[in-house]
N, C-alpha and C positions, 0 to 999 in steps of 0.2 A: 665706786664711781668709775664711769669712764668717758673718754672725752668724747664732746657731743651728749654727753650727758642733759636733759632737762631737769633746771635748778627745782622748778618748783617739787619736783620729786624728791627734792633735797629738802628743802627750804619748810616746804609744807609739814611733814614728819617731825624733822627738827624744831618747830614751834609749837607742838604739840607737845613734844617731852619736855624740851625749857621751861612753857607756863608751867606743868607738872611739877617740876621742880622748884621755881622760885613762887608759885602760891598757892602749894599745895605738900609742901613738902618733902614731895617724891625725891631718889638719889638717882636720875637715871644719867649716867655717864657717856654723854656722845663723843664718838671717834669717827672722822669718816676718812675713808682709806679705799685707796687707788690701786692697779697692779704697779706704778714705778714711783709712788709717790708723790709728794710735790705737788704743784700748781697741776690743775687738771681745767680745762678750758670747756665751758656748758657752749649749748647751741646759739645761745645770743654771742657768745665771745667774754662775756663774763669767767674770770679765773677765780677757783677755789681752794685754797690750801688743802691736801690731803695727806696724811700718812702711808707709809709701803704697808700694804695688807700683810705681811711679813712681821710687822712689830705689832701689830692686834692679837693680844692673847684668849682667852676665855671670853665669848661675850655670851648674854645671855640670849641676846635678839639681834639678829643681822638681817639687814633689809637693802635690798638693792635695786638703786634706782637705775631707768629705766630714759628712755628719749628716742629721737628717730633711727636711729642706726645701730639701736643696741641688738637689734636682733642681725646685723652685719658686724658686730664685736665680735672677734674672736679670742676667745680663754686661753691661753697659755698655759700647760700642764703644769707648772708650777701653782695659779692662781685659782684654777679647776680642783687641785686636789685639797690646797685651803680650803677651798667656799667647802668641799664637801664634807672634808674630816671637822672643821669648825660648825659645817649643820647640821653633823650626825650629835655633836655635843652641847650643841645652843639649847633653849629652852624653848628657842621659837627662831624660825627662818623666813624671811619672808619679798615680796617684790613688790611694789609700784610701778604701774601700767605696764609698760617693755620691759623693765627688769626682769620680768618671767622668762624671757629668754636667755638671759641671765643663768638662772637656777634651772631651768631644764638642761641649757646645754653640762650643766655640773649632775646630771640625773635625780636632782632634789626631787622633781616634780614629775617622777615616774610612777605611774598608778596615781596619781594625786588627783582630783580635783583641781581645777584653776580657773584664774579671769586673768585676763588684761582689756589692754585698748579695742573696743569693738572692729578697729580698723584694719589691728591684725592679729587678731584671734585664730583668722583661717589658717594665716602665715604659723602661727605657733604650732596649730594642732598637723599642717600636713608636714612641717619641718623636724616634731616631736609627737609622734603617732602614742607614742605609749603615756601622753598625758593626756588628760579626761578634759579640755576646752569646754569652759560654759561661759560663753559668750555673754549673756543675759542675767550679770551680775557685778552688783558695784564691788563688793568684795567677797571671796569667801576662804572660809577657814576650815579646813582637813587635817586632822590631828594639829601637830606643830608649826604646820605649812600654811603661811598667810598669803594670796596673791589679792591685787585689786587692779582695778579699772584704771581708765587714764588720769592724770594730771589730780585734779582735785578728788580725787576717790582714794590719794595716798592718805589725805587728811582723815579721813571718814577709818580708814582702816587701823591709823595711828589713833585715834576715839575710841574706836573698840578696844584694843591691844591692852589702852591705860584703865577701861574700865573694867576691862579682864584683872589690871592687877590690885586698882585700888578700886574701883566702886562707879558708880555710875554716876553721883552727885558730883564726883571729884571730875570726869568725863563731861560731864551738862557744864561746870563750870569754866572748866576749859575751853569748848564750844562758845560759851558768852563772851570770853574775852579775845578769840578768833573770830566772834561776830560771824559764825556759820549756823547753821542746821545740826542739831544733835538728834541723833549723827543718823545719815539715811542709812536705815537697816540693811544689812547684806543683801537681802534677798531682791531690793528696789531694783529693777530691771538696768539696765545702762542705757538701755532705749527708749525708754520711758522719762529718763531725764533727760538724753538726749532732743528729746520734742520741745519739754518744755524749754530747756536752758537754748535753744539756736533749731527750731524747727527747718529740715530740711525745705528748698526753695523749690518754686514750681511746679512740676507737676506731680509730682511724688507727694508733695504737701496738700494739692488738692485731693491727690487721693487718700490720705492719713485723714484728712477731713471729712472725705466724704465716709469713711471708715467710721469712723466717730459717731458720725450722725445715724447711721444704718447697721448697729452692730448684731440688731436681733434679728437681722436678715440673711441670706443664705449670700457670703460674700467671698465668690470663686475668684480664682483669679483672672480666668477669663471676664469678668465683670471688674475688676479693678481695671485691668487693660483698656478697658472701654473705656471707663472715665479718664485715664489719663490719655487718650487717645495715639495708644500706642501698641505696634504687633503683642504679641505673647511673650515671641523670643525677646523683642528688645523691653520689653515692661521688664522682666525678671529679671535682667543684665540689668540696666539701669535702678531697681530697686534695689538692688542687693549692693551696686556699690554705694549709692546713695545713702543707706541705713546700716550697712553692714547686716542680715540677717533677709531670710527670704520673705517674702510676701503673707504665709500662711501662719511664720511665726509670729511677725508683726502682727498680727490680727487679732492673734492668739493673748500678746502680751496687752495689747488696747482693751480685751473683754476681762481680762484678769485685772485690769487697773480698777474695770468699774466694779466688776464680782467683787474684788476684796473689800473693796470700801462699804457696802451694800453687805457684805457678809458681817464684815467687824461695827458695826452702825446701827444695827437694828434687830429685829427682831424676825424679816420676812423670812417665809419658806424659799429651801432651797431649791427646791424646783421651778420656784418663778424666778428668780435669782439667776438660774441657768438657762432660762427661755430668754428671761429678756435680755442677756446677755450676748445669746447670741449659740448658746453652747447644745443646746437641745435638749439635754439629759445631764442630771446630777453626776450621775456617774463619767462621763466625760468632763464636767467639771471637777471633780472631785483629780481625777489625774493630773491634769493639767497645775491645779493649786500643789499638790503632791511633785509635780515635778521643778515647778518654779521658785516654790516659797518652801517647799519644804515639810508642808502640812497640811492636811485634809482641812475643809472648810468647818468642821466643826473646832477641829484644833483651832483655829483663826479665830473662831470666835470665842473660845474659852479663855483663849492668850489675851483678847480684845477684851472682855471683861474682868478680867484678876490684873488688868495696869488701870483701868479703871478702879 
């Protein structure tokens, strides 16, 4: 932890392993520990008892939370060479939302794969070039190395973690009694919940709709610009801080929402699947599903029917 820390980075995790433990059996042993100890003060002003990272011995899984200013945290070569020599030994290391910043400044998360908060993703990747930034994921896992999304995407990643070690009935059960969603799969875009959970306002949102509704159409961004009634230069400036991600990925991720569902659902060919989508060509679908999810669209639907 560190101050300014956001609790629910705390809070969310830690409720996950508790249930785990008192009705399910699990021994997982929480310690949460700070560089000087003691009381450590989150962004509401809420204080948290913590331990000197100093008296943490062996863990198996160390995860670090994350909040607005943790990527203006500065590591202390004392508490940089902990976090490392204890990641190089852990079983699993890992971040919620800004805690990636965190773990790259410790070089965890070199050559890695990672996610955080859509908001500064940029920040991470131009501050930590030799980490691989994918924006457009609620969690993901590369070898040992866990990062995720912001705020409630720590929960979603602590689900996976416990179903990694016990089972996924013990995982779904846990989710029932957090009364969440078990659990949105890594690969669910950040942007895509984003829409639904607090759709951006305005004219960005008319344009995500008018997106929607026209996705088998040829949707340049000179034609988004138009509808939001705004130059080229300032549509792209403004959609990108609005959504965090450019206009053509957004697009990209809206026809992917429909594709997958239409892919894993049914039986159509995929070549209409990719017309009416919007994609023109399987094979440019095929990429895209390959770069997002992780799996060709016949994998999708193989995986779609063996959970069936």
């Amino acid at each position: 932890m560190h101050p300014g820390f956001e609790l629910l980075d705390l809070s969310g995790p830690c409720s996950a392993f508790n249930l785990a433990n008192e009705f399910f059996g699990a021994r997982y042993q929480i310690r949460i520990a700070s560089v000087t100890g003691g009381p450590v003060v989150d962004r509401a002003g809420v204080s948290v008892a913590s331990e000197d990272f100093r008296q943490i011995g062996q863990s198996h899984t160390i995860l670090a939370a994350g909040g607005p200013t943790a990527h203006e945290y500065a590591l202390n070569e004392a508490s940089r060479s902990w976090l490392q020599e204890s990641g190089k030994r852990a079983a699993r290391v890992g971040s919620v939302c800004t805690g990636a910043f965190l773990l790259a400044a410790a070089g965890i998360l070199d050559g890695k794969r990672a996610t955080t908060h859509w908001r500064y993703a940029g920040l991470l990747q131009t501050q930590y070039p030799a980490v691989e930034v994918d924006v457009d994921r609620i969690f993901i896992q590369d070898g040992k190395v866990w990062t995720s999304a912001g705020m409630t995407a720590g929960m979603d990643l602590s689900l996976a973690m416990i179903e990694d070690d016990l089972g996924p009935e013990v995982a779904k059960g846990i989710a029932r009694d957090m009364v969440i969603y078990h659990r949105r799969l890594g690969g669910q875009s950040q942007f895509s919940a984003m829409l639904d959970m607090a759709p951006p306002s305005g004219r960005i949102r008319d344009v995500l709709c008018y997106a929607r509704e026209h996705l088998s159409e040829d949707l340049t961004v000179e034609r988004l610009a138009q509808v939001a009634c705004l130059s080229l230069r300032q549509f792209n400036r403004v959609f990108l801080n609005t959504t965090g991600m450019t206009p053509a990925k957004a697009i990209e991720r809206l026809r992917l929402d429909v594709v997958r569902a239409r892919i894993e659902e049914g039986q159509e060919p995929f070549d209409r699947i990719a017309r009416g989508a919007g994609f023109g060509s399987v094979e440019r679908m095929r990429r895209s599903c390959i770069s997002i999810f992780g799996q060709s669209p016949q994998e999708l639907r193989r995986t779609a029917r063996q959970r069936v």
